[in-house]
C-alpha positions in Angstrom: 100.3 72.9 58.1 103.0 71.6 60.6 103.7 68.3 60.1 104.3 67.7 64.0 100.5 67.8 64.3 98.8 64.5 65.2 94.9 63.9 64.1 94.1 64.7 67.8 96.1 68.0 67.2 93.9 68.6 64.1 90.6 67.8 65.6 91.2 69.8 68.7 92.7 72.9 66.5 89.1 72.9 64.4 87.3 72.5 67.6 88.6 75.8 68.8 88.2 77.1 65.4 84.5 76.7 65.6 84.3 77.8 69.4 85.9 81.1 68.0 82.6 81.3 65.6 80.0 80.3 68.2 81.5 82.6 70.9 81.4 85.9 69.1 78.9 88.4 70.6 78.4 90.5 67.7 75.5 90.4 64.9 76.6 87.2 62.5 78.2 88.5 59.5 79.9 87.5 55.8 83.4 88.9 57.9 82.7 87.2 61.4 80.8 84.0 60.8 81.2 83.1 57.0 84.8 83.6 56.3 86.0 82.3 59.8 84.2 78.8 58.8 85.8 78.7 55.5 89.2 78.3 56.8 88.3 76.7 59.9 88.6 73.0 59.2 91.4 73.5 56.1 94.1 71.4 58.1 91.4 68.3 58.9 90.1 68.9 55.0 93.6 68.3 53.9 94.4 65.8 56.1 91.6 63.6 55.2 91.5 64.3 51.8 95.5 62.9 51.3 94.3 60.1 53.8 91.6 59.1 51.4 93.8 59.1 48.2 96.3 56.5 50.0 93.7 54.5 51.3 92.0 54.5 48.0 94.8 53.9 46.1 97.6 52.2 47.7 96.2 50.5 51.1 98.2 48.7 53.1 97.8 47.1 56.5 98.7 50.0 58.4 96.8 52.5 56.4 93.1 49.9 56.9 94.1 49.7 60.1 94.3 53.7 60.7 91.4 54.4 59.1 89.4 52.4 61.4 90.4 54.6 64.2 90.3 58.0 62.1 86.6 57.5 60.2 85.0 57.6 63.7 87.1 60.0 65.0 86.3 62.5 61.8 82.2 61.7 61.9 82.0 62.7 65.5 83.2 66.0 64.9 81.7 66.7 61.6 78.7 65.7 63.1 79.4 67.8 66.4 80.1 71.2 63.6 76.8 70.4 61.7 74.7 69.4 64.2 75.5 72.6 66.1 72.8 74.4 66.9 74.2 77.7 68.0 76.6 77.6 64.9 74.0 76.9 62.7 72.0 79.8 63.5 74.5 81.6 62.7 75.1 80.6 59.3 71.3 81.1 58.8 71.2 84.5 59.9 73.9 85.9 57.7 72.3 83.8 54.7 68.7 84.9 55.4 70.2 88.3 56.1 73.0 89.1 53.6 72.6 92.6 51.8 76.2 92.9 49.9 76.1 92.3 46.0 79.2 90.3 45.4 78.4 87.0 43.6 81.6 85.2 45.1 80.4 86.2 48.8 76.9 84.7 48.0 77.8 81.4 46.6 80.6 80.9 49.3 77.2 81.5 51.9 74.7 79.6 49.8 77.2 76.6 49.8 77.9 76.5 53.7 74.3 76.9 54.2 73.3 74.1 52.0 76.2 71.7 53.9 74.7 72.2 56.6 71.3 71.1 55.4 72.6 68.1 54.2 74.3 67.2 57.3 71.5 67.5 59.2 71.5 70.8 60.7 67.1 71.4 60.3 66.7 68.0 61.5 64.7 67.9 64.8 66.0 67.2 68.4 65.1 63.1 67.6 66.2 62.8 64.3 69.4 64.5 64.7 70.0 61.8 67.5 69.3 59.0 64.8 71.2 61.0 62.1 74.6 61.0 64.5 73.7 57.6 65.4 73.5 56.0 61.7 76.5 58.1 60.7 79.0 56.5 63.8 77.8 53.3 62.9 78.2 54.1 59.0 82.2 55.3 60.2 83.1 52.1 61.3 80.8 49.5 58.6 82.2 51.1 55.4 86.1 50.5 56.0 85.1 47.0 57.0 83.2 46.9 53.6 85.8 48.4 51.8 88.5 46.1 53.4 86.2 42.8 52.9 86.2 44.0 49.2 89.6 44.4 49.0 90.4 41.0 50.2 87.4 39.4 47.7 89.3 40.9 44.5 92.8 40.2 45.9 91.5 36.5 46.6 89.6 36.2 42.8 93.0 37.8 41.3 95.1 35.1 42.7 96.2 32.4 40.4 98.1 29.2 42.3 100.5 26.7 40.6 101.5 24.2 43.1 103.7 22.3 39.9 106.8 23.7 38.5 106.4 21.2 35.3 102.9 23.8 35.0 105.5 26.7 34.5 107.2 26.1 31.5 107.3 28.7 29.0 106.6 31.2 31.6 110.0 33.9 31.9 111.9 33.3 35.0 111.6 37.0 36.4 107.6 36.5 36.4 107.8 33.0 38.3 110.3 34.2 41.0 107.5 36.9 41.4 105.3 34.1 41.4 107.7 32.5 44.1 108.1 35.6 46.2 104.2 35.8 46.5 103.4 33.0 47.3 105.6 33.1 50.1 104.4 36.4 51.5 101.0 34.7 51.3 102.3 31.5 53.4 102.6 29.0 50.7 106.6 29.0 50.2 107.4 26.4 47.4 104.0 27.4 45.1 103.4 30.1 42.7 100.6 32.6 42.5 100.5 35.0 40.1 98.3 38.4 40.4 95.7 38.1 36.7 95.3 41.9 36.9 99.0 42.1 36.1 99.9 38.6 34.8 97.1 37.6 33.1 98.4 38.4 29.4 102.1 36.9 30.5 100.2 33.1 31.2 98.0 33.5 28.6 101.1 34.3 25.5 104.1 32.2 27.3 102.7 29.2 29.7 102.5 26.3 27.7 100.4 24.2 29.3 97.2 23.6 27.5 94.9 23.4 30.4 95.9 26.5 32.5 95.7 28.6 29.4 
C-alpha cells in the first residue's frame, strides 16, 4: 500500500473495488464474486486496524481528533458494502450455490456470508434505514465516550502538590517530572504526579505522613 494514499484515496479505491463485483454480468462465482471481495477492502482493513492500535494505545490530541472525522467516514461505507443489495445477492448465490469440495473455499464463503448477516444485509427496506441510522450515530458517540473516559482516568490519576516542603524525600528527577507536568497541565509552580506510574515512588520516598 502506497503511503501517498489519503483515507479519501482508500475509501474511494474500495468503492471501485466493490463496483468491479456488482458490475460483472456473469453467473456469481467462488473466482468472480468471492475472491474479488476478499481483497477488496485490504488497504481500508489495514489502515483502520493500525489506526485503532494508536488510538488505543497511545492517543494523543491529534489522533482523538482524527478519529472523529474517520469513524463516520468508515461506517458509511461499511454500511454502503453491507447494505448492498445487488452485492449481497451475490454473495448469496455463490453460497447457496457452491458445488466445489475445498474446505478453505467454503469457510472463506461461509464467513463473508455470515458478515454480511451481521451487518445487516437480510434486514428489510425500514430496518436497514434504522440500522445505518444507529450505526452513524454510534460512529460519532463512541470516540466521545472513549475520549470522556480518557480524560476521567487521566483526571483520577493525577496527584497535586501545591507545597515544596510536601516533597521531601521524593528524588529530584521524579519532582522535576512532577514540575514539568504540571506545567503542561497549566499549573506552573505545583506538582502533579501520574499514580499509575508514581504511585510506589510517593508511597516508599515522600515523607510526609499525611500524603502517604
Amino acid at each position: 500500500m502506497s503511503d501517498e494514499l489519503s483515507i479519501e484515496d482508500i475509501k474511494d479505491l474500495s468503492s471501485s473495488n466493490i463496483k468491479n463485483i456488482t458490475s460483472e454480468l456473469s453467473e456469481p462465482s467462488f473466482k468472480n464474486t468471492i475472491l474479488p471481495f476478499e481483497s477488496a477492502l485490504e488497504n481500508l482493513d489495514y489502515v483502520q486496524t493500525v489506526f485503532q492500535h494508536f488510538y488505543g494505545s497511545e492517543a494523543d490530541d491529534n489522533i482523538r481528533a482524527l478519529i472523529k472525522d474517520i469513524n463516520p467516514l468508515t461506517t458509511k461505507l461499511s454500511n454502503d458494502i453491507y447494505l448492498n443489495e445487488n452485492l449481497f445477492e451475490k454473495i448469496k448465490y455463490v453460497y447457496k450455490n457452491y458445488s466445489g469440495d475445498n474446505v478453505d473455499d467454503k469457510k472463506l464463503i461461509g464467513e463473508i456470508y455470515n458478515s454480511f448477516e451481521r451487518n445487516g444485509a437480510n434486514l428489510n427496506s425500514d430496518n436497514k434505514a434504522r440500522y445505518r441510522e444507529i450505526s452513524q450515530e454510534l460512529s460519532v458517540l463512541t470516540p466521545k465516550f472513549s475520549e470522556n473516559v480518557v480524560k476521567a482516568s487521566k483526571k483520577i490519576n493525577m496527584y497535586w502538590i501545591d507545597d515544596d516542603k510536601k516533597l521531601d524525600g521524593i528524588p529530584n528527577n521524579f519532582i522535576e517530572s512532577a514540575a514539568q507536568l504540571a506545567k503542561k497541565e497549566g499549573r506552573e509552580g505545583s506538582w502533579c504526579f501520574s499514580l499509575d506510574t508514581n504511585f510506589s515512588i510517593i508511597l516508599k520516598f515522600c515523607k510526609d505522613r499525611d500524603i502517604r
